[in-house]
N, C-alpha and C positions, 0 to 999 in steps of 0.2 A: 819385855819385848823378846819376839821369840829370834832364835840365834841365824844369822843372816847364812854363815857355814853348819849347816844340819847336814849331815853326812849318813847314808845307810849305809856303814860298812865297807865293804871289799862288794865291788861292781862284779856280776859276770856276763862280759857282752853277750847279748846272744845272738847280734847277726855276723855271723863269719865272713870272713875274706871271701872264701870259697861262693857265697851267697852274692856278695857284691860285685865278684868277677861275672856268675850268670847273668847277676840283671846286667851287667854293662855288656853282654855278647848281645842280648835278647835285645838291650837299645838298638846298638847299631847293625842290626839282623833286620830291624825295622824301618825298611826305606822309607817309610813318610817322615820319621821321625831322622831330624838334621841335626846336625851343631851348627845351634846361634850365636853362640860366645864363649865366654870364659869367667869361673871362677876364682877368687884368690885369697888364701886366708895364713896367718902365718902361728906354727906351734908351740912357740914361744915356751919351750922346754926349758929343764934345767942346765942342756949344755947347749951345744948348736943351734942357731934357730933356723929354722926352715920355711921357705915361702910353699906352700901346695898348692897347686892349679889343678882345676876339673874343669872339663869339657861341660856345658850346660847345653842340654840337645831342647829340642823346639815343644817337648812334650812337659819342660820343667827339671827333669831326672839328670842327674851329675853321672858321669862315668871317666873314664881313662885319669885317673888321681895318679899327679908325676909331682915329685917336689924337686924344689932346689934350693941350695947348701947359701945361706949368705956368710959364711964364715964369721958369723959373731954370733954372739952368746944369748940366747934366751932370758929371760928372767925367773921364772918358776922356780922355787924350791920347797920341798915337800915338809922339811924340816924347819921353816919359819913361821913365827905367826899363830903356834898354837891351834886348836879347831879350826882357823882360816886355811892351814894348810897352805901358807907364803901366796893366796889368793889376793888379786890387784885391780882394778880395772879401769878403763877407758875405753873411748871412741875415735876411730878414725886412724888407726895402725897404717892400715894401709892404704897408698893413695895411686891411682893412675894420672899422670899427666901427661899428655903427648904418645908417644911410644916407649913409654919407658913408667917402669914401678918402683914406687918409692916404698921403706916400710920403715919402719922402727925394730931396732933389737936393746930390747930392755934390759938387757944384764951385760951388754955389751956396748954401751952408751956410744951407740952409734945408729946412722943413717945407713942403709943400703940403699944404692943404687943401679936396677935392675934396666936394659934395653928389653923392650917389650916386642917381640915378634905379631905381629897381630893376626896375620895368617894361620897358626895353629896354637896360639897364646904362648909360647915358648917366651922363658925368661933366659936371659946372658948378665951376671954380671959382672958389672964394671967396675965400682969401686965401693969402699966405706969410710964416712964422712963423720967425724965428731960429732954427737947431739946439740954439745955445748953445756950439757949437766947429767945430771945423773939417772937412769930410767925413764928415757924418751920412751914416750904414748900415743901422742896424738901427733898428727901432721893434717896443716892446713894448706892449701896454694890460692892465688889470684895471681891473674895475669896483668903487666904492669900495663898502664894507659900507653896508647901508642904504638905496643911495641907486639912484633910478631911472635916470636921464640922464649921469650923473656918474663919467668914469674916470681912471685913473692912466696916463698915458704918461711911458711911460723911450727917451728916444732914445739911442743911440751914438755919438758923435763919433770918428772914426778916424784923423784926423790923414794925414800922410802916410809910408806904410811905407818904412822903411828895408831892403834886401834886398842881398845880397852876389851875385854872378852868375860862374861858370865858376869856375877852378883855376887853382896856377901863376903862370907867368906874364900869362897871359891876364882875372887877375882883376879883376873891376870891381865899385866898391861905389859904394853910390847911397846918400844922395846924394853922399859924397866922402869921399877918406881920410881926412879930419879929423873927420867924424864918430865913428868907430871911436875914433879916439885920445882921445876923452872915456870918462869914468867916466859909462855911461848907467843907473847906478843911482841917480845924484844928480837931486834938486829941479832943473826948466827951466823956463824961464818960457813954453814949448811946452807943458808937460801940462797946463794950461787948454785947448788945442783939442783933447786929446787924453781925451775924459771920456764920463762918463752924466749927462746932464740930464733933470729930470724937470721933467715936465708934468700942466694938469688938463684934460679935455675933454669938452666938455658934446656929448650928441647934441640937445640941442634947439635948441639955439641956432647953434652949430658952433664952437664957440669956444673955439681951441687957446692956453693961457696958459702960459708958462714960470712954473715954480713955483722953483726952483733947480738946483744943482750939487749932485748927490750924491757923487760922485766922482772923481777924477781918477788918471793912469798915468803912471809913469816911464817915460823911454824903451828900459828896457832889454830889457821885455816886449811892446813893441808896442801899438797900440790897438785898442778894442772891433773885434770882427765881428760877433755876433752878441748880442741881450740876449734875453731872456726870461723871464717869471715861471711857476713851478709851478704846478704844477695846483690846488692848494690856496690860491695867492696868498699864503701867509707866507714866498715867501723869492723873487730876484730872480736870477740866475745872468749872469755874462757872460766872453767866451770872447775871447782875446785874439790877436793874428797872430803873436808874438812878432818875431823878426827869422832871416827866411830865408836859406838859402846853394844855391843852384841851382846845377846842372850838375858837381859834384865826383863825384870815388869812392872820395877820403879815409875811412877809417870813424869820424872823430873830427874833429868841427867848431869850433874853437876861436874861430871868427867867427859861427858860430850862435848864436844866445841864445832860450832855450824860451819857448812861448807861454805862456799862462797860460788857467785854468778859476778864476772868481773866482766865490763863493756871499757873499749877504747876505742876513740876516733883514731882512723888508720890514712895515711896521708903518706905516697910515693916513700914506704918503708920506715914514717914514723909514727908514734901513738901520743894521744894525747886524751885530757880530758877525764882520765880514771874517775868510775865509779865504783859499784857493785852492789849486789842484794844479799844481805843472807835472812837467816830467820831464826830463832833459837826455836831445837827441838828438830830441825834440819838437819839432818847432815850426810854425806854421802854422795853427791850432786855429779853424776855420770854422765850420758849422751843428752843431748838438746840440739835444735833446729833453728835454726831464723826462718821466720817465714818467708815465701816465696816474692813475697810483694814487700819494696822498701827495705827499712832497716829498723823496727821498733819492737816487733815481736819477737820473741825465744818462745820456743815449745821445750821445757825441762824433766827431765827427769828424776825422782829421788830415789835413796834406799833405805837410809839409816834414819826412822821416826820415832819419836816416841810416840807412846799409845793416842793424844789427847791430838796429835796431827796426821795421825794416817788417810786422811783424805789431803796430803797433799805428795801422794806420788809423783802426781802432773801435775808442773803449776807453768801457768800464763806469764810471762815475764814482758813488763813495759819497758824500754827505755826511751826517754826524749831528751836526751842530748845531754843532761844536767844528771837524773837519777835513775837506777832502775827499781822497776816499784814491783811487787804480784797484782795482777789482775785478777787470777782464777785460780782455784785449785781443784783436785779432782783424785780419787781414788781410783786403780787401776782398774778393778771390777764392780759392778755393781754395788755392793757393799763393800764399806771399810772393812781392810783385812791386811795380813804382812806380805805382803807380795815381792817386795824389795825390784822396785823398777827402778832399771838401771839403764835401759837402750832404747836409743828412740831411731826411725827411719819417717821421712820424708816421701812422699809421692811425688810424681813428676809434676803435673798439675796442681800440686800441694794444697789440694782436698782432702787428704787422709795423713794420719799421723797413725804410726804404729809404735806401738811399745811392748817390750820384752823383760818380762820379769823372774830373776834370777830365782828366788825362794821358790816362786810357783811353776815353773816355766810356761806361762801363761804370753798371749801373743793380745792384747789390747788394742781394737780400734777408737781411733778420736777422730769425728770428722771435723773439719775445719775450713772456718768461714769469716771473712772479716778481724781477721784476727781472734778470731772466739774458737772456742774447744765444745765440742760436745761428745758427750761418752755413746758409743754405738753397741761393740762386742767384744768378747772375751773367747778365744779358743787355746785348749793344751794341746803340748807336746802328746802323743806316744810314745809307743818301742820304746825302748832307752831312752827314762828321764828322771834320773835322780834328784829330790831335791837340790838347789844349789847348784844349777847347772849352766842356764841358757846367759845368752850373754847375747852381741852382736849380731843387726839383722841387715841386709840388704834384698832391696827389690828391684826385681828384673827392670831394663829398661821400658819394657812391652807392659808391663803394671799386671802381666796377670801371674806371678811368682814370689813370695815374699822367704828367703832363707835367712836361715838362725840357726847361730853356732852354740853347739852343745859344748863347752868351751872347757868346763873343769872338771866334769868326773867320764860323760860319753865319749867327748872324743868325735862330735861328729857333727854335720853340719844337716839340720831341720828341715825341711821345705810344706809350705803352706799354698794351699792355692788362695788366689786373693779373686774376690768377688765386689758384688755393688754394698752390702754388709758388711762385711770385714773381712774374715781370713777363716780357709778349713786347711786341716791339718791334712799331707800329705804323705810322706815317708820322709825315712829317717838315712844316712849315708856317711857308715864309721868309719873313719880315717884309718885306713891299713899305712900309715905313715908313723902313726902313734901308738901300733900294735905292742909296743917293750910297756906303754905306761898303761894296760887298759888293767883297771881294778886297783887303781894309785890314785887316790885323789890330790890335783894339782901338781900330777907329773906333767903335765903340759897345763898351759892357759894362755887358750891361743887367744890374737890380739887383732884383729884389726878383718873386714868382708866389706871386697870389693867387686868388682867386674866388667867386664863390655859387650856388648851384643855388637856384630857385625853389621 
């Protein structure tokens, strides 16, 4: 299996600062062309982490890139992890509720919480909040029944993923042999940082309260990447990394251990009813979607297959109350191939399922109907796109822009136009914010793309 961290070397950008300040004069030089809203993505370095906001004008194009300081600590580190290069991932870093931006800082196991200007998208913040474990990722919200100001936040806690790397002799396991030589289906007194904590959070006031521990992970499945509540809010889904094995061609991983797709009934702040799906030969289990209608469908994504399951990148996930089952599975492109899909986006209408694949950085449409997946197209990145790159996508609210973060070696955030087909590729926009890390793989790994249109 080919290596999910394939790395060309030392990067050399080639669009400069100076190239990104003209196009951003020549945007707004151009009176038809407005600002509709706002961008938001965070850099999730090895010290500070940074929230970055862009202006997104009416033509698709980012300009005016300001960041702000949440005074905690990023997660990245260049020096773990071997090939991985301290490489992490999940969905849903960052969340908008109300006027106000929530995000995750992974190496600073905490919550920020930003008041949102919505006027010129300007962040202020206010405070930082305990995760309640260790390498917060994902953040969920639902808003409580009844209540005006008042929501449910479920954050993720991810712990630190354990991954196996190459073949043979040449084999490396992180964090050491002796991990392996445990029984990691047994109780640790690690899967406290390894959990779903729930919160309550007021938009009036802005006040993020740890409410408890809902749940917590053995380490044999790995910890949260992504959380999410249905559409409906009676039920709570979370999707776990299991423990990967990179760079083999073995077709049977006996050092792999499958991720996990976990569903709970969610009931005025408690869960009940635990299921979950996994698969053996699965593993890696990143962004996913409930469908728009009800509460039975997950649209998922994978990364880490062995050879004899690569058509299941995208799989269909049932639950009815009792189990979750697969329905369908699907290979990101036409043909079975390594793609390592890792992100999924949702359409407003939720007729389209996009997925973004890290190895290729390939942009996959799925349409979707009935709860069914069908494969449509496949468009790449340009300019700047290293293997091992693409990660995180969001689509404009207007459905006709799809961005995607060049997250671990560009440093920059993609844009696609989106059509009745799928998606063309549009330009590329490098973060003069992460200018100290460019040509460093996984000096930054940014986390989470959000935004608003006015």
């Amino acid at each position: 299996m080919k290596n999910k961290f394939l790395f060309i070397g030392t990067i050399a950008v080639a669009v400069t600062l100076s190239i990104i300040s003209c196009k951003k004069n020549n945007d707004n030089n151009n009176n038809s062309n407005k600002v509709t809203g706002y961008l938001y993505t965070t850099t999730n370095g090895e010290s500070t982490n940074q929230v970055v906001r862009f202006s997104r004008m009416s033509d698709g194009s980012l300009t005016e890139e300001k960041s702000f300081t949440t005074n905690s600590n990023g997660g990245a580190n260049v020096a773990a992890g071997g090939d991985a290069h301290g490489d992490f991932d999940a969905q849903g870093a960052v969340q908008i509720i109300g006027n106000y931006l929530l995000n995750v800082n992974a190496g600073g196991n905490q919550v920020s919480v930003f008041s949102l200007d919505r006027k010129n998208g300007d962040l202020a913040l206010r405070n930082n909040v305990s995760s309640g474990g260790t390498r917060p990722v994902s953040i969920a919200y639902l808003k409580k029944t009844g209540s005006a100001d008042e929501y449910w936040v479920v954050v993720g806690n991810q712990w630190n993923n354990p991954n196996i790397q190459k073949d043979g002799a040449n084999i490396q396991r992180y964090p050491n042999n002796a991990f392996y030589q445990q029984d990691l289906t047994l109780a640790d007194a690690t899967d406290n940082e390894r959990n779903i904590t729930l919160f309550t959070f007021n938009t009036t006031s802005g006040a993020l309260t740890l409410v408890k521990q809902l749940d917590k992970y053995v380490r044999q499945n790995g910890g949260p990447t992504t959380v999410s509540f249905s559409a409906d809010g009676t039920k709570l889904a979370v999707s776990t990394w299991g423990i990967a094995h990179f760079d083999t061609q073995v077709t049977s991983l006996a050092e792999q251990r499958p991720s996990r797709v976990y569903v709970y009934n969610f009931t005025n702040g408690d869960i009940s009813g635990k299921r979950y799906f996994e698969e053996a030969g699965i593993s890696g289990t990143i962004g996913f979607n409930w469908d728009k209608i009800g509460s039975s469908k997950l649209y998922v994504s994978n990364f880490n297959l062995i050879p004899t399951k690569r058509d299941n990148s995208v799989t269909v996930l049932n639950d009815n109350g009792t189990l979750v089952s697969k329905s369908a599975n699907f290979s990101a492109t036409a043909a079975s191939a390594i793609n390592e899909s890792c992100w999924t986006a949702l359409n407003i209408s939720g007729d389209k399922l996009y997925v973004a694949s890290f190895q290729t950085n390939l942009v996959s449409t799925f349409g979707v109907s009935g709860g069914n997946l069908t494969f449509g197209s496949t468009e790449a990145r340009a300019d700047l796109a290293p293997h091992g790159d693409s990660k995180e996508l969001w689509l404009s609210p207007d459905n006709k822009y799809l961005y995607n973060l060049g997250a671990l070696q560009s440093f920059s955030i993609n844009i696609f136009d989106v059509n009745g087909a799928g998606t063309k590729y549009r330009s590329q926009t490098v973060l003069s914010t992460t200018a100290s890390g460019k040509g460093i793989a996984g000096k930054y790994n940014f986390l989470g793309l959000t935004g608003f249109d006015f």
